[in-house]
C-alpha positions as CSV (number, residue, x, y, z in Angstrom):
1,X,77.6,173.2,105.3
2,X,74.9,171.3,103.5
3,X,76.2,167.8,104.7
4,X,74.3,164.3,104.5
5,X,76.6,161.9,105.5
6,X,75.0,159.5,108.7
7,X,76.1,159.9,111.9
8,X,79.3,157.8,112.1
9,X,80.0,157.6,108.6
10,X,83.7,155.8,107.6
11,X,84.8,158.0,104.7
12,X,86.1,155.0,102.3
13,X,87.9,157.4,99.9
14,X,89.9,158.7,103.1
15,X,90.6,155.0,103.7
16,X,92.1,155.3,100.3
17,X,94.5,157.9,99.8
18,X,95.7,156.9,104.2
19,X,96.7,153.7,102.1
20,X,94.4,151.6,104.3
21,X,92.3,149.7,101.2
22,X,95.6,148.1,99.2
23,X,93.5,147.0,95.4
24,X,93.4,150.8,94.0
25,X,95.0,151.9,90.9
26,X,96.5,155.0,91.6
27,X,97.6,156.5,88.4
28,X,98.6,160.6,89.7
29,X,98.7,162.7,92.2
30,X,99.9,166.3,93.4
31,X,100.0,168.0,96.7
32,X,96.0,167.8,97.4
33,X,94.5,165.5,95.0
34,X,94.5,162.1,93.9
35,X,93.6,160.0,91.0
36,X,92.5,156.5,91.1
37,X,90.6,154.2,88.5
38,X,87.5,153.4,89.8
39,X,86.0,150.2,90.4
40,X,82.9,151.0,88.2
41,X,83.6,150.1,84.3
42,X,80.5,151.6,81.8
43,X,80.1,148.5,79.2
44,X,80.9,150.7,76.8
45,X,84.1,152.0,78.0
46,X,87.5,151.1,78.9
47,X,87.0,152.4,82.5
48,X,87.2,156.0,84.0
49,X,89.1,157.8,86.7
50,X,88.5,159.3,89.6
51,X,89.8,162.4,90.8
52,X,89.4,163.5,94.9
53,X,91.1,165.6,97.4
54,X,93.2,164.3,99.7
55,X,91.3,166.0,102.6
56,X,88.2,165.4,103.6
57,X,85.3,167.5,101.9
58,X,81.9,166.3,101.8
59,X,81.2,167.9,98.4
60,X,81.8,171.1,96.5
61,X,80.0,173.7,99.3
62,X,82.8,172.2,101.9
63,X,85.9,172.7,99.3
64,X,88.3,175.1,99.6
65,X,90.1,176.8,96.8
66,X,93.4,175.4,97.1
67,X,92.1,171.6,97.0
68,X,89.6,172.7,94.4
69,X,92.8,174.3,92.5
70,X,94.6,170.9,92.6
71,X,91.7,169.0,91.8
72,X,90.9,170.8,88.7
73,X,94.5,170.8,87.5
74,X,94.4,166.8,87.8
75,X,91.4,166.7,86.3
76,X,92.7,168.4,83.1
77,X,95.8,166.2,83.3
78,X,93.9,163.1,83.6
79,X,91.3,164.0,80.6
80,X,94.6,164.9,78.3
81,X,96.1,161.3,79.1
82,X,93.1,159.4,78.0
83,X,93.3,161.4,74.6
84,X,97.0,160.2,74.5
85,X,96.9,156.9,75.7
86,X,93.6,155.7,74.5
87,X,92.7,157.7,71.3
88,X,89.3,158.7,72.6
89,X,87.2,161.2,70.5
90,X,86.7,162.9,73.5
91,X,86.1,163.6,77.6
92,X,83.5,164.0,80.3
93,X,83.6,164.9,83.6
94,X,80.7,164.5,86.5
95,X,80.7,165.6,89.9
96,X,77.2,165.4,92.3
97,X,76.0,167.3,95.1
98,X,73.4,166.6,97.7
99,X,71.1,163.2,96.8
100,X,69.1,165.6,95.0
101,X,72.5,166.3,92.4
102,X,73.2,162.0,92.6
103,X,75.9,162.2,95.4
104,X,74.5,158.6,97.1
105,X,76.9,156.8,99.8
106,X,80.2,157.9,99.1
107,X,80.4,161.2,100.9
108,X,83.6,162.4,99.8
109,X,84.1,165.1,97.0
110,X,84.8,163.3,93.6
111,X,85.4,164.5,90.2
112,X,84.6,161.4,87.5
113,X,86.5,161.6,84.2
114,X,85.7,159.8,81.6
115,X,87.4,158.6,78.1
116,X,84.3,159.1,75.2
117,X,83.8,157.5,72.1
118,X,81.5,158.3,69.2
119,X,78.0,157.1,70.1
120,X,79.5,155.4,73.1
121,X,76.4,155.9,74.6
122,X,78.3,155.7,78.1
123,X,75.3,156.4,80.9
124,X,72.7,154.2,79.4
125,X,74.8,151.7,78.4
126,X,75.2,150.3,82.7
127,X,78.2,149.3,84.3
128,X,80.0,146.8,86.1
129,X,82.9,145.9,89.2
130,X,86.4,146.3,87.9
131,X,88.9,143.9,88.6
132,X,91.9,145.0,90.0
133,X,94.2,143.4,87.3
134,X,91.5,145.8,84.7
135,X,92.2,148.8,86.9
136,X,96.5,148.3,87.2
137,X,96.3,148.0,83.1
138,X,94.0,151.3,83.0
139,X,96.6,152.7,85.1
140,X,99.5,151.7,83.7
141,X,98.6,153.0,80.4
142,X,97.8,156.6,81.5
143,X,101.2,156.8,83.7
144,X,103.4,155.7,80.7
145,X,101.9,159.3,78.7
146,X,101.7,161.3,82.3
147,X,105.7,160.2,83.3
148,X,104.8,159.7,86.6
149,X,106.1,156.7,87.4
């Protein structure tokens, strides 16, 4: 329903939680979602996560309400342990639709949360490619106030 991937699209986030592309920083996970830090860092902030369901959904019309269930409960997980672990004044989370609601190239459902700081001024502030070694330390600071690991 309402799907614009191309015609032989490789779904990279599938790639991902298969365990196929090896430099992600996964910092949670529960029976159908998965958190990883994402490779984009705003230049005003310390990184941000990304939250997605282990299946493939295209977006949130192709969701199903036990994925969506799991999703949401990660998301609120995630959002808790940047408060924790990284004192910010507060959270956002983003999640796009169509090209017409900003869902470009990756065609896999995706919840973005992000750690906010008084006038961080996070979306006009651009952004940059993580490093893998910037995206373990993310990580490793949100597991040690989630106990995960």
């Amino acid at each position: 329903m309402y799907n614009h991937a191309p015609p032989g699209y490789e779904c990279a986030v599938c790639k991902v939680v298969a365990g196929e592309i090896g430099d992600n920083a996964v910092v949670a996970e529960n029976e159908h979602a998965l958190a990883i830090v994402s490779r984009r860092v705003w230049a005003t902030g310390p990184g941000h996560l990304l939250v997605v369901p282990k299946s493939h959904f295209e977006n949130l019309y192709d969701l199903d309400d036990t994925a969506g269930l799991d999703i949401h409960r990660l998301t609120r997980r995630i959002a808790i342990a940047f408060k924790e672990a990284l004192h910010c004044h507060g959270t956002s989370t983003r999640q796009h639709n169509e090209p017409a609601g900003n869902q470009h190239a990756m065609w896999h459902l995706h919840v973005h949360v992000f750690p906010r700081y008084e006038g961080d001024n996070l979306y006009g502030s651009g952004y940059r490619e993580s490093t893998f070694d910037e995206r373990r330390e993310l990580a490793t600071r949100l597991q040690a106030v989630l106990h995960i690991y």
